[in-house]
Backbone as ProteinMPNN parsed JSONL, in Angstrom:
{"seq_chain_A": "XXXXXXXXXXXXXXXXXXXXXXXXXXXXXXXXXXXXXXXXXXXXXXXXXXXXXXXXXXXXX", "coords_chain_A": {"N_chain_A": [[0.848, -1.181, 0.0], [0.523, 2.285, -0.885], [1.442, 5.061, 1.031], [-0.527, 8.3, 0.48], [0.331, 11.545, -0.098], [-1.425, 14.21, 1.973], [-2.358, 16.664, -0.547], [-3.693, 18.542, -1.206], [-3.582, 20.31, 1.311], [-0.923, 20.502, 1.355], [-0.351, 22.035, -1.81], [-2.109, 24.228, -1.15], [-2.149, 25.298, 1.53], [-4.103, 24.699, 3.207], [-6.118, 23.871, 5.88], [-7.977, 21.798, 8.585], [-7.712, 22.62, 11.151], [-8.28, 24.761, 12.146], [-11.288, 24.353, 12.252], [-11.686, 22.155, 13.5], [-10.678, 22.662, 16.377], [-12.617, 24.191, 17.109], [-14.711, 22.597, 17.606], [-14.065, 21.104, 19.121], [-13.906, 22.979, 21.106], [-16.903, 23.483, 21.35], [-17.992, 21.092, 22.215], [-16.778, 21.109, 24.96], [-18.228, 23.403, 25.955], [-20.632, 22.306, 25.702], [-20.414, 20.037, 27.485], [-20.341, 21.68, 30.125], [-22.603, 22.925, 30.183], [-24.958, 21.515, 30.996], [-26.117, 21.508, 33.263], [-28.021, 23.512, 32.491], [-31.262, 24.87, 31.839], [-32.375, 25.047, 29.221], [-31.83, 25.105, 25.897], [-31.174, 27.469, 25.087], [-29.981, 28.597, 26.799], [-27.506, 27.268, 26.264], [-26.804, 27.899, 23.616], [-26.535, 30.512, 23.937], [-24.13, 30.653, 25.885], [-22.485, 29.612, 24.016], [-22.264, 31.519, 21.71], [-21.024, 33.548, 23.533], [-18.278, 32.276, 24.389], [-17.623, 31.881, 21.755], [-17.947, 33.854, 20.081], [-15.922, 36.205, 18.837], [-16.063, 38.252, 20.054], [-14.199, 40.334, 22.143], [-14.71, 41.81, 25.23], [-12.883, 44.189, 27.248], [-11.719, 44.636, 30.207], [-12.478, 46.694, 33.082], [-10.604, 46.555, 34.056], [-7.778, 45.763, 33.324], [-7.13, 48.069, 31.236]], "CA_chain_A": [[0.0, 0.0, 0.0], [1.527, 3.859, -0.978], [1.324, 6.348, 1.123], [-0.458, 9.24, -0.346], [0.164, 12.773, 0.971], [-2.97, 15.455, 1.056], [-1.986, 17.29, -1.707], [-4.4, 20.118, -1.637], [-3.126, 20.526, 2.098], [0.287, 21.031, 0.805], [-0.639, 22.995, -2.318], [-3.088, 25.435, -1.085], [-1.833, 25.702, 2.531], [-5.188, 24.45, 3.543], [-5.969, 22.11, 7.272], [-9.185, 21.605, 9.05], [-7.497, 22.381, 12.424], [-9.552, 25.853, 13.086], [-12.53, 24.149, 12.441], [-11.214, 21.136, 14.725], [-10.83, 23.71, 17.388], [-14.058, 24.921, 17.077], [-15.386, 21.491, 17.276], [-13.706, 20.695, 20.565], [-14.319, 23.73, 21.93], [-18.087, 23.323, 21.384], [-18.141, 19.847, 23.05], [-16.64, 21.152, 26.614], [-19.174, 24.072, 26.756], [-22.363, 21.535, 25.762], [-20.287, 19.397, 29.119], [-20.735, 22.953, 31.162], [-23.817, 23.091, 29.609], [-25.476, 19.822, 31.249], [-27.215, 21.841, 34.234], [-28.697, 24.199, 31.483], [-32.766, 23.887, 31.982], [-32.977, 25.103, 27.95], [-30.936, 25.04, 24.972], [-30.917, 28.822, 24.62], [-28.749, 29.175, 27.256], [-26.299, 27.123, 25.668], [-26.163, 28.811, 22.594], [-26.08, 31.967, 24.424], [-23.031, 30.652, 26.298], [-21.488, 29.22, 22.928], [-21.549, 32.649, 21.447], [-20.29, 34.346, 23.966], [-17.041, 31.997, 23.91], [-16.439, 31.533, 20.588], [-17.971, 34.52, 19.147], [-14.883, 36.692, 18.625], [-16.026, 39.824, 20.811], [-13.584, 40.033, 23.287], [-14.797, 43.728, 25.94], [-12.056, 44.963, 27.802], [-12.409, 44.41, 31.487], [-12.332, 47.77, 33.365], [-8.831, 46.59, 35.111], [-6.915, 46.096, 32.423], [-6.924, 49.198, 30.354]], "C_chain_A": [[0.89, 1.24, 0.0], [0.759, 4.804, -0.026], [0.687, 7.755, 0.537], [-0.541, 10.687, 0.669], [-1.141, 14.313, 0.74], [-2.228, 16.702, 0.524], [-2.559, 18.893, -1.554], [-3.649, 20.64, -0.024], [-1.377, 22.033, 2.183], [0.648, 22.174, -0.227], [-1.472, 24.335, -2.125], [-2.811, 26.259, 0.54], [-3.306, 25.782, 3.773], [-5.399, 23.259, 5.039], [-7.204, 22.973, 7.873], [-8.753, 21.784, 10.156], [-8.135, 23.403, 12.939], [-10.518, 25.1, 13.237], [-12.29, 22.511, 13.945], [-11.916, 21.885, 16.552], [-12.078, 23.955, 18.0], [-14.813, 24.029, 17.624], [-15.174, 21.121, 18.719], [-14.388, 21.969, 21.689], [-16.145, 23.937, 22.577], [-18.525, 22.267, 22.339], [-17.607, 20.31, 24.543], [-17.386, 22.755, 26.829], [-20.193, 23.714, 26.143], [-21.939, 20.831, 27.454], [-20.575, 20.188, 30.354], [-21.797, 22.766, 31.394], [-25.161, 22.565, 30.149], [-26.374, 20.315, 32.357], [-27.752, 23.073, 33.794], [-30.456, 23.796, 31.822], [-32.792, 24.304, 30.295], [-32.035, 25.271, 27.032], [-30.027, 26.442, 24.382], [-29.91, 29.185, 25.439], [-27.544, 28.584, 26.977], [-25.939, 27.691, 24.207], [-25.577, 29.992, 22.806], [-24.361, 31.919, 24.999], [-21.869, 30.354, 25.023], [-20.872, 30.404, 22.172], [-20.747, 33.392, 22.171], [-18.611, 33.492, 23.802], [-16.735, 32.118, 22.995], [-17.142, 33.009, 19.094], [-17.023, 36.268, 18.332], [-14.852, 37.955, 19.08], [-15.482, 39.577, 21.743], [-13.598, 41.649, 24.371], [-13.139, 43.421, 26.859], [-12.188, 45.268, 28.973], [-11.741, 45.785, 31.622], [-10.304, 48.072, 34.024], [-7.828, 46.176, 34.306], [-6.606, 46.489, 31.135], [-5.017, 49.123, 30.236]], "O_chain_A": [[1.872, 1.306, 0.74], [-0.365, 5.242, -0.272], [1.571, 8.451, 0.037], [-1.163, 10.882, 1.713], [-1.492, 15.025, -0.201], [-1.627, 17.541, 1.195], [-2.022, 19.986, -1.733], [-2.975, 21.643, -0.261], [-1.012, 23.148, 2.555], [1.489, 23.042, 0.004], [-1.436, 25.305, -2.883], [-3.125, 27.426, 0.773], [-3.494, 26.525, 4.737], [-4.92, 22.13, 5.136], [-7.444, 24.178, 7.787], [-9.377, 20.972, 10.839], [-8.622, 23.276, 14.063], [-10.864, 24.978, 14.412], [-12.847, 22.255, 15.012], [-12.857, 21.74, 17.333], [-12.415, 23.907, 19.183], [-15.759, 24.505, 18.251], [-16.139, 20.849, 19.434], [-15.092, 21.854, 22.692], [-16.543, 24.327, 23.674], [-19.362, 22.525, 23.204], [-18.197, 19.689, 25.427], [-17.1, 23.324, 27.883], [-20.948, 24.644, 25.858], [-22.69, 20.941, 28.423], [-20.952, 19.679, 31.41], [-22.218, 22.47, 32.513], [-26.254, 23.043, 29.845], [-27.41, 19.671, 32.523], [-28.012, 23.855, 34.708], [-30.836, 22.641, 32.012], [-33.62, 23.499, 29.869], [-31.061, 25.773, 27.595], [-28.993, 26.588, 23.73], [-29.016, 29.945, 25.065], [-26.509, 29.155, 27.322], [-24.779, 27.86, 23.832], [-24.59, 30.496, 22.27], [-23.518, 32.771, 24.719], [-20.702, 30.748, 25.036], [-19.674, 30.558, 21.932], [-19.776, 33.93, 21.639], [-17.768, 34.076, 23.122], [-15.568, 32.48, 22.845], [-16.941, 33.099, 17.883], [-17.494, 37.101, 17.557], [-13.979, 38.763, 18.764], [-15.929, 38.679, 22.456], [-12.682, 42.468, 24.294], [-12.546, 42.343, 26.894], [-12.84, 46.302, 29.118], [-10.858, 46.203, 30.873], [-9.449, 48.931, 34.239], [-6.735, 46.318, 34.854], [-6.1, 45.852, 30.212], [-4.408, 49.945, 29.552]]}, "name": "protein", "num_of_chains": 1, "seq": "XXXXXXXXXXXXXXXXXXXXXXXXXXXXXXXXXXXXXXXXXXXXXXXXXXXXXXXXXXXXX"}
């Protein structure tokens, strides 16, 4: 059996590891999630982690 290497990887500079990320990260705040009574508050919590607004706590300006 040959070896084959992912090509488009190599040529395009392309890898599934953000979305990986993303993927994991989702799975340990559904495990938070687990004494949730409704689904909304886990979405609510999902955006807030992973939705790329990051405020500026008052104490470190």
């Amino acid at each position: 059996m040959v070896f084959q290497l992912p090509y488009a990887a190599i040529e395009h500079g392309l890898s599934n590891g953000l979305i990986e990320s993303t993927n994991t990260k989702i799975r340990l705040i559904t495990r938070i999630a687990f004494g949730f009574k409704s689904a909304d508050a886990l979405i609510a919590l999902a955006m807030l982690n992973l939705g790329g607004h990051r405020r500026v706590l008052p104490s470190r300006k």
